[in-house]
N, C-alpha and C positions, 0 to 999 in steps of 0.2 A: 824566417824573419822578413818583415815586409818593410819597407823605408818609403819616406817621403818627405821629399825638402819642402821645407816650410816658407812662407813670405818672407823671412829675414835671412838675408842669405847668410850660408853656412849655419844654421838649425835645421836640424830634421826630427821626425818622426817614426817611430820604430816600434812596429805588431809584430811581437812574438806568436807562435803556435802554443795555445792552449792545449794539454793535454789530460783531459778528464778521465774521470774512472772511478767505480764504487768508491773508493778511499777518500776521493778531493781532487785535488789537480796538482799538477806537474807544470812549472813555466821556468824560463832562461829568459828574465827581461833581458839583459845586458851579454849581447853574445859579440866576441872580439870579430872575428871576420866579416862579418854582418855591419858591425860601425867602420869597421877599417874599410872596406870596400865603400859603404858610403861619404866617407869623409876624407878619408885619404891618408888617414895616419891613425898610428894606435893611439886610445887614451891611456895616459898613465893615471894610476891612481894613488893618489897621497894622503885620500881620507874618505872615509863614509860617513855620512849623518841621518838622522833621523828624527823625522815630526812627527806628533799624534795632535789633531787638531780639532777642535768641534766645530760644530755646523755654521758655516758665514763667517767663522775666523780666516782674512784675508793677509798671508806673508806678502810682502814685496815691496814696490819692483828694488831687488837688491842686488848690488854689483860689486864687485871688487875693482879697485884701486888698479891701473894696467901704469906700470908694472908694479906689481908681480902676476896680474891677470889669475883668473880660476875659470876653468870650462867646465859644466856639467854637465851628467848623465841624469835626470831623474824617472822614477814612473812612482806608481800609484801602488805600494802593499797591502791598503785595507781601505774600501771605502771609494769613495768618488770624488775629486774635483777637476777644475777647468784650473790648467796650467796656462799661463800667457809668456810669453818671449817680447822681447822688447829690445829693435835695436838703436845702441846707445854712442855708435864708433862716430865720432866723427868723419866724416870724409865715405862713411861706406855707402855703396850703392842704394841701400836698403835705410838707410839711416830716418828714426821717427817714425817706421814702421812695425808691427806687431800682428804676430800669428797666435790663436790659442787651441788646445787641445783636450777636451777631454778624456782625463784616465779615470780607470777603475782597478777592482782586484775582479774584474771578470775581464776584458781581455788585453792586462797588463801594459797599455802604451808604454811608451817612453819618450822623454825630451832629452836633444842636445844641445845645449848651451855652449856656443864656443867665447873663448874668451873677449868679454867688452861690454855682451850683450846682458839686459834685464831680464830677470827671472821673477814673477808672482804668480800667488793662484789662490783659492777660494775653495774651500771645503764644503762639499755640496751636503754630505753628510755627516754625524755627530765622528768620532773618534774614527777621522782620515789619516791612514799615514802614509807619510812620503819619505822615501829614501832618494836617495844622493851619492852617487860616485864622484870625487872631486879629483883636479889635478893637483893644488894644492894647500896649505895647512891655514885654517882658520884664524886670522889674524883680526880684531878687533879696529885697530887703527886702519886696516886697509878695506873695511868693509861699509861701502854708502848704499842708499836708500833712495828712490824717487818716489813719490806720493802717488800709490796703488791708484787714488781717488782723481787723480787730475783731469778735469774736464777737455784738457786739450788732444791728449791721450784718447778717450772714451774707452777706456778697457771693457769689455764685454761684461761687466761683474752681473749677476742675478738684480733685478729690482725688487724682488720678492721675499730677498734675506736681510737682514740684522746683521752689517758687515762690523765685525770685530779686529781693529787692529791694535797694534801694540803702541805705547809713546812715540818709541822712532819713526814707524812710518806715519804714523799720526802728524808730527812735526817736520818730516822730510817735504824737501823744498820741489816746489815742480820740474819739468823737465826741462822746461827754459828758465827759469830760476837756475839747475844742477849748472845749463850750459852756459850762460852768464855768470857762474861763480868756477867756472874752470875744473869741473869734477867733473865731464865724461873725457872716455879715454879715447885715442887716437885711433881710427881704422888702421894705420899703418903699424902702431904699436904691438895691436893685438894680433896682429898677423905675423908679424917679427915672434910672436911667442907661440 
């Protein structure tokens, strides 16, 4: 497993060893030693999810509410897209910064999300799926939105797709807009958790 910290600090990057053979392949996106050693603590895990997405359908940037904070593991099960990070802590070193990554199901990247930070991405191809290892449980009232589209941002999106979002991120407020209505969360918060 390969690792590499990403622009937002405390995000990395993690290349598993593909292992091919007449049959298909063999991979361990999510290997504990390998994150532990890069991050310094183990992820617990309180939930898995999963998206099947078509082509230019763009999730994001979504975050949870700190506290109760969610950190993620994601990579790429089927299909291609460009994963973005986005950091949202106030006060952190990195803060209004953003790294992105593309995964595939040929050689299985992965993203970690620690808690605070924005998570979006863009489905480069038709029925993309992405999995998710969470810390914790899915809560509706704790989960906001930044507007994937924000000029101020410039997220790396394709110009050459038909970007697909849902209501919410459609109507989610910018990222100075979020900060001006007191919806990002504290650097010091998220490191408490």
């Amino acid at each position: 497993m390969q690792t590499r910290e990403l622009a937002v600090e405390g995000a990395f990057e993690f290349t598993p060893t593909v292992y091919p053979d007449s049959r298909g392949v063999f991979v361990s996106p999510f290997q504990e030693p390998a994150f532990e050693a890069a991050v310094g603590r183990k992820h617990t895990v309180a939930q898995t999810n999963h998206n099947r997405s078509a082509k230019g359908v763009v999730r994001g940037i979504h975050f949870t509410r700190t506290p109760p904070g969610q950190a993620k593991y994601v990579y790429c099960a089927r299909g291609r897209a460009l994963d973005v990070v986005v950091d949202l802590r106030l006060g952190s070193p990195t803060f209004g910064k953003w790294d992105v990554v593309e995964m595939d199901d040929v050689s299985f990247r992965a993203m970690y999300f620690p808690v605070g930070v924005g998570h979006a991405f863009v489905a480069l191809e038709d029925n993309t799926v992405m999995s998710y290892v969470v810390t914790s449980f899915y809560d509706p009232a704790n989960e906001l939105s930044i507007s994937p589209l924000d000029p101020d941002l410039a997220l790396p999106w394709p110009k050459d797709l038909d970007h697909i979002l849902s209501d919410r991120d459609t109507a989610a407020p910018s990222f100075k807009e979020a900060e001006a209505q007191g919806l990002l969360p504290k650097y010091s918060d998220c490191l408490d958790l």
